[in-house]
C-alpha positions as CSV (number, residue, x, y, z in Angstrom):
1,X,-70.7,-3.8,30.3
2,X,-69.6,-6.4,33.1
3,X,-65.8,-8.2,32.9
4,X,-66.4,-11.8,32.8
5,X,-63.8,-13.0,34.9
6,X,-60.6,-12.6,36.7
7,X,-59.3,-10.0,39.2
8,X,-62.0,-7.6,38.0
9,X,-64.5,-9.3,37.3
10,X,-68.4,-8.9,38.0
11,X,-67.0,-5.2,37.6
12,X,-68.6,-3.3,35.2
13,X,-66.8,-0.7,32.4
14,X,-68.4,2.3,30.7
15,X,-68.6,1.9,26.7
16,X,-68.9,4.3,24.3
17,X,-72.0,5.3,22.3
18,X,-72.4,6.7,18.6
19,X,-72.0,5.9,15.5
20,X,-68.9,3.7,15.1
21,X,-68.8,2.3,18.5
22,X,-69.9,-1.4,18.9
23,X,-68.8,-2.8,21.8
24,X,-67.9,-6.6,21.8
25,X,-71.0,-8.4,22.8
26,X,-70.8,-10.6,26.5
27,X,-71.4,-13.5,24.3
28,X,-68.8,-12.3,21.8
29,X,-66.1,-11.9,24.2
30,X,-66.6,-14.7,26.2
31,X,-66.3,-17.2,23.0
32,X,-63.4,-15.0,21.9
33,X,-61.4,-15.6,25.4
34,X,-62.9,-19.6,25.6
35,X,-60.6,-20.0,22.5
36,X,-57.8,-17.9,23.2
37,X,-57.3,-20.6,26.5
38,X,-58.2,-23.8,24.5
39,X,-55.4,-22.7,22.0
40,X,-52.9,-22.7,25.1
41,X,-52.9,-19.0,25.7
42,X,-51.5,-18.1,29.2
43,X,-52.0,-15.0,30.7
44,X,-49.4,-14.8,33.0
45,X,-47.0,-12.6,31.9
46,X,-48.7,-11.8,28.4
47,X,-48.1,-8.6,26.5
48,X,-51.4,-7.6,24.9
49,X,-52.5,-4.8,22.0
50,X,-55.8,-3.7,21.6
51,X,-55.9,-2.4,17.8
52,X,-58.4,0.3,17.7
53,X,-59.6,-0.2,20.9
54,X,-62.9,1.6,21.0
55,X,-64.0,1.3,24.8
56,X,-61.0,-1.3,25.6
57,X,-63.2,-4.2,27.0
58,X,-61.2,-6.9,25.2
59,X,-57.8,-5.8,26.3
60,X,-59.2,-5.0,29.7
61,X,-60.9,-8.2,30.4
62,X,-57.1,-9.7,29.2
63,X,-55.7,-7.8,32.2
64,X,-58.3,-8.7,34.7
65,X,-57.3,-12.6,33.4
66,X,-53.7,-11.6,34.2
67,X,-52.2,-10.6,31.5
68,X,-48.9,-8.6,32.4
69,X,-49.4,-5.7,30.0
70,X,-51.8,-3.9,27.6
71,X,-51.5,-1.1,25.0
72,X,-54.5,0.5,23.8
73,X,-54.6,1.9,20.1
74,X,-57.4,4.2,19.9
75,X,-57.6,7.5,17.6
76,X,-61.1,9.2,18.8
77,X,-60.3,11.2,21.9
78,X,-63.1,10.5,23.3
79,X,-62.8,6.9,23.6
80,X,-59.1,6.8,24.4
81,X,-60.8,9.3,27.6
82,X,-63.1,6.8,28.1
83,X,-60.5,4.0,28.3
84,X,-58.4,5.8,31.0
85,X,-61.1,6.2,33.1
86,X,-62.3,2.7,32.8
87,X,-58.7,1.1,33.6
88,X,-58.3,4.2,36.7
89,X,-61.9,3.3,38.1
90,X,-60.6,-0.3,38.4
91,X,-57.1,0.3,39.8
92,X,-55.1,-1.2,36.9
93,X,-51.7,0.3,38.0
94,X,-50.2,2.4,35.5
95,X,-47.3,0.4,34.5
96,X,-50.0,-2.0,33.3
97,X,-51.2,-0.4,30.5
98,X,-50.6,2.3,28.1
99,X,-53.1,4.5,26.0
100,X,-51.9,5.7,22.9
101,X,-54.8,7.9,21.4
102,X,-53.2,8.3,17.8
103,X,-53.9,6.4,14.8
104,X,-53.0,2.9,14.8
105,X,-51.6,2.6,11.6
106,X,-49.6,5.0,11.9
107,X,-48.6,3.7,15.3
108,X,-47.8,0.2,13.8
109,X,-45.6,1.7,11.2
110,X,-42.8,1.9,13.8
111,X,-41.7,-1.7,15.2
112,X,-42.2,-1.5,19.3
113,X,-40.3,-2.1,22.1
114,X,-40.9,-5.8,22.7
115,X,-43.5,-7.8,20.5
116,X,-47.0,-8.8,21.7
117,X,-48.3,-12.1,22.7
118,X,-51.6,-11.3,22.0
119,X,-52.9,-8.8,19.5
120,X,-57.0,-8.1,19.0
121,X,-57.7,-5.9,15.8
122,X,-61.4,-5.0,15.6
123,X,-61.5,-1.7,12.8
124,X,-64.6,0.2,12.5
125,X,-66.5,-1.5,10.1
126,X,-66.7,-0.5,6.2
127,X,-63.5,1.1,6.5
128,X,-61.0,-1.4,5.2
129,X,-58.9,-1.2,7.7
130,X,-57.9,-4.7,8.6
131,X,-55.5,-6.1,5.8
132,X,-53.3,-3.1,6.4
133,X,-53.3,-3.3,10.2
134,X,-52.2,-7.0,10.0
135,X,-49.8,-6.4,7.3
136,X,-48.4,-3.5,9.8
137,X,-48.5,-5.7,12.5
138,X,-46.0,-8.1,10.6
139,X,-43.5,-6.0,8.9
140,X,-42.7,-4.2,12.0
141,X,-42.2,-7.1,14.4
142,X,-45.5,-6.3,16.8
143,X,-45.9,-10.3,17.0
144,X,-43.8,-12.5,19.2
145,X,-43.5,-16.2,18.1
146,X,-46.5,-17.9,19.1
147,X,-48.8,-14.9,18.9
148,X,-52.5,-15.1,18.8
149,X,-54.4,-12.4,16.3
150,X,-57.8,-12.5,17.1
151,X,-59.9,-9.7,14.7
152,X,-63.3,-8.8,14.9
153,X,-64.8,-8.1,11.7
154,X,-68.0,-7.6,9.9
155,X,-69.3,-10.9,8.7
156,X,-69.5,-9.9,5.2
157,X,-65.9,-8.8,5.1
158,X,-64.3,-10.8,1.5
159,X,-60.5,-12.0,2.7
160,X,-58.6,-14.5,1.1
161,X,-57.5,-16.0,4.1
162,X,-55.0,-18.3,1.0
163,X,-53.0,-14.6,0.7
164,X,-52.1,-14.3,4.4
165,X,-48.5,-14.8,5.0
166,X,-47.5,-18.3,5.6
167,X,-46.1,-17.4,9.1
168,X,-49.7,-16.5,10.2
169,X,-51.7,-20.5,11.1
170,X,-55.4,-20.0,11.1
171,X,-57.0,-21.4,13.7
172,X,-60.5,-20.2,13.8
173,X,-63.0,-18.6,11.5
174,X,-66.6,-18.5,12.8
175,X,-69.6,-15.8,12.5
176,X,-71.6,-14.6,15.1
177,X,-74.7,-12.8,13.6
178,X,-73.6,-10.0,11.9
179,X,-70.0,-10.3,13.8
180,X,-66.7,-12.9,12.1
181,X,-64.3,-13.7,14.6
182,X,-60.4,-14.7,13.0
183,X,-58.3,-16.4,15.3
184,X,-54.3,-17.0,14.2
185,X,-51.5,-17.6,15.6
186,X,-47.7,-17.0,14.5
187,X,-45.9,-19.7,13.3
């Protein structure tokens, strides 16, 4: 898979394989980061969280555009591996990034540091894993005001958008074959 654009891009990132894994498409990820910068996201200085991150393309094409930070939440060892390697092969310094290969909701359970600008949560599919993540990602102060959520989810996925927090605006909902793409922001 090739990094569309930035410092890295043209570069190209291993994914992972197997059941599970499905990597953001080019056509995906280019839309996805087209409306991240018509919504006024600026990636200078951004904090970024990958939410099981799988092969960490979306959070690595956000460093590549110049986004200051990224945390990758990714349980399988083999893909938090895989994300290391990507981010070493391409000379992201390491105070640029962090790889935390645990469990993400248990991760989120604990309010971090400083809050995220941008947050991408893309579950494994079937799982139900979403609505807790973004509840997580609220109770314990993970978004900064003016936070983006962007999720990747299967298209058939049933959510009530009308049951989401007022704080949470949504700005785009819009299905790519069998892919839906939610876009919020904190208000």
């Amino acid at each position: 898979m090739r990094i569309a654009s930035g410092i890295y891009g043209g570069r190209s990132i291993k994914t992972c394989e197997g059941p599970g894994y499905r990597p953001a498409t080019g056509k995906v990820r280019q839309a996805v980061f087209s409306m991240l910068e018509a919504r006024g996201l600026t990636w200078e200085g951004a904090r970024v969280l990958d939410v099981f991150a799988g092969s960490g393309s979306l959070a690595i094409e956000a460093l590549s555009r110049g986004a200051d930070t990224a945390w990758f939440l990714e349980m399988a060892a083999k893909a938090a591996r895989l994300i290391r390697e990507n981010l070493n092969s391409l000379g992201v310094p390491p105070g640029r990034h962090k790889v935390l290969p645990k469990d993400a909701l248990t991760v989120l359970r604990r309010p971090p540091d400083l809050p995220f600008d941008l947050v991408f949560v893309d579950p494994p599919y079937g799982k139900d894993l979403f609505l807790p993540a973004l509840t997580a990602l609220l109770e314990h102060s993970w978004l900064g005001q003016g936070a983006f959520v962007l999720a990747e989810v299967e298209a058939e996925l049933k959510l009530d958008t009308k049951v989401l927090p007022p704080t949470l605006e949504l700005l785009t909902d819009r299905m790519y074959g069998q892919t839906r793409i939610l876009l919020w922001k904190k208000v």
